[in-house]
N, C-alpha and C positions, 0 to 999 in steps of 0.2 A: 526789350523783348525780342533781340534779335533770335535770329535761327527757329522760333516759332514758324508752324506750317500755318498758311492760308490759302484758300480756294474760290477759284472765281464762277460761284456758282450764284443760283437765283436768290437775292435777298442777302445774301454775304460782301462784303467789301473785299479787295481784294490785299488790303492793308488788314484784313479784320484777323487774330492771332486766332487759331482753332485749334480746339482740345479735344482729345480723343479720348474718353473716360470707358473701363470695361471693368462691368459689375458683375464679379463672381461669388457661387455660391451654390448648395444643396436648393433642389425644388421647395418651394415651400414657406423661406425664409423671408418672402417680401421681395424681393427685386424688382419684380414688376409692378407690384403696388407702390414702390420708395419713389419710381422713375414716374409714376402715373401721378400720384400727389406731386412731384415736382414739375411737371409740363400742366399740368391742369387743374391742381390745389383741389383735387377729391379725391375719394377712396371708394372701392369698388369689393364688398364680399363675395361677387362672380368672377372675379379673373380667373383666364382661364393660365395652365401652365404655359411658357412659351416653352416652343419646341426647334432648337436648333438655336438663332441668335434673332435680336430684332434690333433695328435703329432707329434713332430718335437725334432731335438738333434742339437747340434753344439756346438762345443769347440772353448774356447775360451783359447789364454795365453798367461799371465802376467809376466811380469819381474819376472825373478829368476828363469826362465824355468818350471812356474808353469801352468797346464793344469785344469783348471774344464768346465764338463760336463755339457753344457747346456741342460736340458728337458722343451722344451714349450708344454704347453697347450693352442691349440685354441678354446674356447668355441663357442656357434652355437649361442646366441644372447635372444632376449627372451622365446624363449622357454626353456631355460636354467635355467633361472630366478626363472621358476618353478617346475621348475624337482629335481624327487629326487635327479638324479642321480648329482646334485652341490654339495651335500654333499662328492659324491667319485671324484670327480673332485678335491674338496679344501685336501681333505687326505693328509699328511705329505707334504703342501706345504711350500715352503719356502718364496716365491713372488708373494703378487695378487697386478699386475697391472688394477685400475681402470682407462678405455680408453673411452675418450668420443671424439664429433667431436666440434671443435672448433666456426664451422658454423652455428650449430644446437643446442640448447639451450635444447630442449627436451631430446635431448641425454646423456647431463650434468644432467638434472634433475632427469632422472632417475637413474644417479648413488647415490642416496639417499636410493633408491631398492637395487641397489646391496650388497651396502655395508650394510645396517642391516642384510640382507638374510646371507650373508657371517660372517659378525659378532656373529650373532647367531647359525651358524654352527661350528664356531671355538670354541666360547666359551661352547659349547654343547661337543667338543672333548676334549676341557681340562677337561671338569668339568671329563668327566669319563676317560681322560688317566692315567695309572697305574705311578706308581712314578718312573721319572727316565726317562719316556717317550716324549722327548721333542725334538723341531726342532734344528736342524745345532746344534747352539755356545750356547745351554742349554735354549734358551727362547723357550718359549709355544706357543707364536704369529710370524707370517709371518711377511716380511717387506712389507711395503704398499704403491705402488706409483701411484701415478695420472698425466696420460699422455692425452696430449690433441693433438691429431691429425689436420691436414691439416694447420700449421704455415706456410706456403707458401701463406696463404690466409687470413691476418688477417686484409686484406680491408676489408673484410665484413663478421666480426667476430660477434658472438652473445652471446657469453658467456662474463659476465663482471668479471673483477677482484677481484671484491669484492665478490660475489657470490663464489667464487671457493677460499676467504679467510675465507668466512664464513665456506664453505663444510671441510677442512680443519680442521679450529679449532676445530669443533667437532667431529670429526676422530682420527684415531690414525695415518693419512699418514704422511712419513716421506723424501718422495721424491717427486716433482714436476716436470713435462718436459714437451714441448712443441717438437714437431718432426712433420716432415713431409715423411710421406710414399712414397709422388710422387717424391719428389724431391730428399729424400734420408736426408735430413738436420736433424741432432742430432739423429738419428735412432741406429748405431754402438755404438755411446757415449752413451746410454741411459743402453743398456744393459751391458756394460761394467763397467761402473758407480755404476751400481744397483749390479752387481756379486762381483766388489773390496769391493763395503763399507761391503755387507752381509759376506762377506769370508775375512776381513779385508789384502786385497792384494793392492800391491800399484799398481797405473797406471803408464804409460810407456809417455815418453814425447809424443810421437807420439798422446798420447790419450787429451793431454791439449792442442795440436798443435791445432787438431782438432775442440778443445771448440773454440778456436780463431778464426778459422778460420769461423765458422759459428757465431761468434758474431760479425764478422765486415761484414757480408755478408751487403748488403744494398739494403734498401726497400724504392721501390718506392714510393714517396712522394707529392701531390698534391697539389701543388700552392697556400695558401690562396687569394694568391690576383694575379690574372692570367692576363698578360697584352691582351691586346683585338689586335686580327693580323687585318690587314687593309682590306675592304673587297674587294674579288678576282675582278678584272674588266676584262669582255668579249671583246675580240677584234675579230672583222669581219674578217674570215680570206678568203684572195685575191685568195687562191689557190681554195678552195671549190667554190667561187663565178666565177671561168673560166672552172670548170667541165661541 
């Protein structure tokens, strides 16, 4: 894990590797509730929008008694989009998660904005970082993953698969997830996932128990050919008729 940054701040080691994760996205799609279920394994239908950026830390650790430092960034949504301030937001990141809502198709769509805006700010940092000046394990680029919120809900899903292979191919993302904020489903796995592969650490069975155990969850499934129930027959009842 050489070349990882660490900080000698309160509660941190100063061997402990820290990660700097920045979750972009349209208002709306969960951001704040994905990060809320992960520091505190609940779900709030009051959030309020964040407005501008907010920060958040949590450790995580992995077999071999190994500790790293999580730093999330919550961005405030389109206003964001066009503020300078994305460029000090993306600063020596190490993970921009692209979050869209799985429901809302527009919210997918405008991750096509995010990601140039953020690809043009990244590749603006390298062109002028000094030599020698590079993220975590010596690469120049963040790792890049695209999460799609509310999978608890993919009755009535709006984003197609194809679309989100095309958005892909022409990206540099190298993670994909689907998670759900309300229900808690693949949220813990997602960051865990993303911190082992980046910091090449391995996962604890506990952490594949869990893949499992959210891949056999089962969803409800609607009948194609639905037997027809008989219809109800009113019967005169004796008791009402002697009131």
């Amino acid at each position: 894990m050489d070349g990882f940054d660490s900080y000698d701040r309160p509660g941190e080691s100063q061997s402990e590797p820290v990660l700097k994760i920045v979750i972009l996205g349209e208002p709306g799609v969960g951001k704040s509730s994905l990060i809320q279920r992960f520091l505190e394994d609940r779900f709030s239908c009051d959030s309020i929008q964040t407005s501008g950026v907010e920060f958040h830390r949590k450790r995580l650790t992995f077999p071999g008694h190994v500790d790293v430092s999580l730093h999330i960034w919550d961005t405030g949504g389109s206003g964001t989009l066009a503020s300078p301030m994305l460029r000090s937001y993306l600063h020596e990141a190490h993970v921009l998660m692209f979050m869209y809502d799985i429901t809302n198709n527009a919210s997918f769509m405008k991750l096509n904005d995010w990601y140039t805006a953020s690809n043009y700010i990244l590749t603006e940092q390298t062109t002028f970082a000094e030599p020698g000046d590079k993220l975590m394990t010596g690469k120049t680029e963040p790792f890049l993953a695209l999460v799609g919120n509310k999978s608890d809900m993919q009755h009535i899903r709006a984003v197609k698969q194809e679309k989100i292979r095309e958005f892909t191919e022409k990206t540099s993302i190298a993670e994909i997830a689907l998670v759900s904020a309300q229900s808690g489903d693949g949220v813990h796995a997602l960051f865990r996932k993303i911190t082992a592969t980046v910091l090449g650490l391995r996962l604890g069975r506990a952490d594949f128990e869990q893949d499992i155990v959210a891949a056999q969850i089962p969803h409800e499934q609607k009948d194609p050919h639905p037997v027809a129930k008989p219809p109800m027959t009113k019967t005169r009842s004796t008791v009402c008729s002697l009131c």
